[in-house]
C-alpha positions, 0 to 999 in steps of 0.5 A, a space after each residue: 500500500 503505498 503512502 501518500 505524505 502528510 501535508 504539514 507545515 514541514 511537508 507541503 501538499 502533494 500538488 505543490 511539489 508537484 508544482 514545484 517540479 513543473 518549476 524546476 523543469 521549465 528552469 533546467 529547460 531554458 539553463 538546457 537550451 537558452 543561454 547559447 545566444 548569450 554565452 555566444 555574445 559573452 565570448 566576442 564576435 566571430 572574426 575571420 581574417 585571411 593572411 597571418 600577418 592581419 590574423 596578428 592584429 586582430 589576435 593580440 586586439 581580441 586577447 582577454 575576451 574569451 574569443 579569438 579570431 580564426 585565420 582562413 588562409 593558414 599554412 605557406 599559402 600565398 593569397 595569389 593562389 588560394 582557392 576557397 573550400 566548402 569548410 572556407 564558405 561555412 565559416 565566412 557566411 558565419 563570421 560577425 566580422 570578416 578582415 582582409 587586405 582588399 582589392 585582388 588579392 583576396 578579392 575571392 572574399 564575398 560578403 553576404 549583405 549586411 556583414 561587417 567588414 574591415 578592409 585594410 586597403 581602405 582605411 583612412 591614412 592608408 597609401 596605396 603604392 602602385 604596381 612596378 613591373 619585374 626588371 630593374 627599378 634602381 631603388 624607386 618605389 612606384 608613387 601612390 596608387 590613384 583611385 581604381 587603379 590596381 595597387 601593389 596589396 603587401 600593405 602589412 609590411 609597414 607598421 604604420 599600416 598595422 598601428 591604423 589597422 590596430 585602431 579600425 578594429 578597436 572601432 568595429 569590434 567595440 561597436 559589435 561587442 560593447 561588453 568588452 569595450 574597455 579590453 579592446 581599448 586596452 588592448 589597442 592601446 598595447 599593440 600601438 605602443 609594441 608596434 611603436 617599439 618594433 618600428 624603432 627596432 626595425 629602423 635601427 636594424 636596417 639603416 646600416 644596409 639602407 643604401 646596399 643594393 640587392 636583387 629581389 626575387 618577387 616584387 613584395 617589399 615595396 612598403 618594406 623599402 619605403 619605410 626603411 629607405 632600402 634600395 633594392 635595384 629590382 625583381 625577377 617577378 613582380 606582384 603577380 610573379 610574372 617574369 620581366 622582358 628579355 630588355 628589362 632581365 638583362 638591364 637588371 643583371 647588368 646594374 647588379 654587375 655594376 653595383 657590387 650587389 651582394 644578395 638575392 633575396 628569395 621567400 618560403 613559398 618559392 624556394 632557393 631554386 628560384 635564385 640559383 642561376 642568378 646567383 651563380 651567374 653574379 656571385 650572390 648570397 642568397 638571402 630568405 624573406 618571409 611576407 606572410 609569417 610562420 606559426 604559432 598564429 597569435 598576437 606575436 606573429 607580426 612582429 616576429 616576421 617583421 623582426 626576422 625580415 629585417 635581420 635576414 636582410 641585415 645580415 646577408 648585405 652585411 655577409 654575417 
């Protein structure tokens, strides 16, 4: 027989507890299923940047929020030959906001309406250096790009460009999670403050070589020299790795006999097989520039590319 309790004023009716777990139910309901909007507006935005040296900005401005951005082109891959997978097209379609260079080089980056993206060729303070073809350019950076004209895309390898782009993503991302705004304003106020520092290390690494001449294997480092006031005489390959004319190759190798030129400079993604023959047709050292970084992909990635750019740079021209 089974026993009903007895309603006291320790022991209330049946009917309330059973009203009181109808209660506890509809609560473990809504903790069960509700709170991923939340938790989701908790960690941040989702922010999806494509080449690593962008990804190092965005990490080091979303550090202590709990989220981090996610990096679309990983690995050694240029952006000139990626091509976007299904998995790519997932996450951009989901991300609150999207970071990229501009123009063609990741222009296979297609926003769907109303997303919020940040463009770096775009920010306000941005120079935009026009296209100089392969061959000899005697030290020359190419002038400023004028509006809709195609413009040389390696924006990052100047840090003055990463300060601006530092101060664009303090905006968006303040505006699209206000929680964390005095994070990201700290944060912002930190990655300046480092890349200030690194500008100033990067002058006095590269001012002893500034004026040495040196052969480029692809047309990558323009923001580079004119930051730097570095004087290469010219590439075998200009931005989109296409080679120069016979008349352009040959007035090349014949300054670089003239100059005393020590160096070639090759990168990761092309290999020293790129520069062999000219290298042992002058007599050159045959020197390694990275314009993308290596991992691990966090807040230190510029930075540490930059840095080792301009020691290998350093130390080929200086034949340490």
């Amino acid at each position: 027989m089974i026993r009903l309790p007895v309603a006291t004023a320790k022991n209330p009716p049946f009917r309330c507890r059973i009203g009181c777990l109808k209660a506890a139910f509809i609560i473990l309901t809504g903790l069960l299923f509700y709170p991923q909007a939340a938790l989701a507006a908790a960690e941040g935005p989702r922010v999806i940047v494509t080449i690593r040296p962008l990804h190092s900005i965005a990490a080091a401005m979303m550090a202590g929020t709990g989220a981090a951005p996610a990096l679309l082109i990983a690995g050694n891959t240029s952006p000139h030959d990626y091509r976007l997978k299904p998995s790519d097209h997932r996450r951009l379609a989901t991300a609150g906001l999207i970071v990229r260079i501009g123009g063609e080089a990741d222009g296979f980056v297609r926003p769907r309406a109303g997303q919020a993206v940040l463009v770096l060729a775009d920010l306000p303070g941005i120079v935009r250096l026009r296209r100089r073809q392969a061959g000899l350019w005697d030290g020359k950076t190419a002038g400023p790009a004028a509006p809709g004209e195609p413009f040389d895309p390696h924006l990052w390898l100047d840090p003055r460009n990463m300060m601006l782009l530092a101060a664009a993503l303090y905006q968006q991302l303040s505006t699209l999670d206000p929680a964390h705004g005095a994070i990201y304003r700290r944060n912002r106020d930190r990655v300046r403050a480092s890349l200030v520092s690194l500008d100033s290390e990067l002058r006095r690494l590269l001012a002893p070589v500034s004026k040495t001449p040196y052969i480029l294997f692809h047309d990558a480092f323009q923001y580079l020299e004119r930051a730097y006031d570095l004087h290469p005489l010219g590439a075998l390959r200009d931005v989109e790795a296409t080679p120069p004319s016979p008349r352009r190759l040959s007035a090349l190798y014949r300054a670089a006999g003239k100059s005393g030129s020590q160096c070639v400079f090759t990168e990761p993604q092309f290999g020293e097989d790129a520069v062999q023959s000219i290298a042992r047709r002058l007599g050159l050292r045959i020197g390694i520039l990275d314009p993308l970084g290596t991992p691990p992909d966090d807040g230190s990635a510029y930075a540490r590319m930059m840095r080792a750019n301009a020691l290998a740079i350093s130390a080929c021209l200086k034949n340490e």
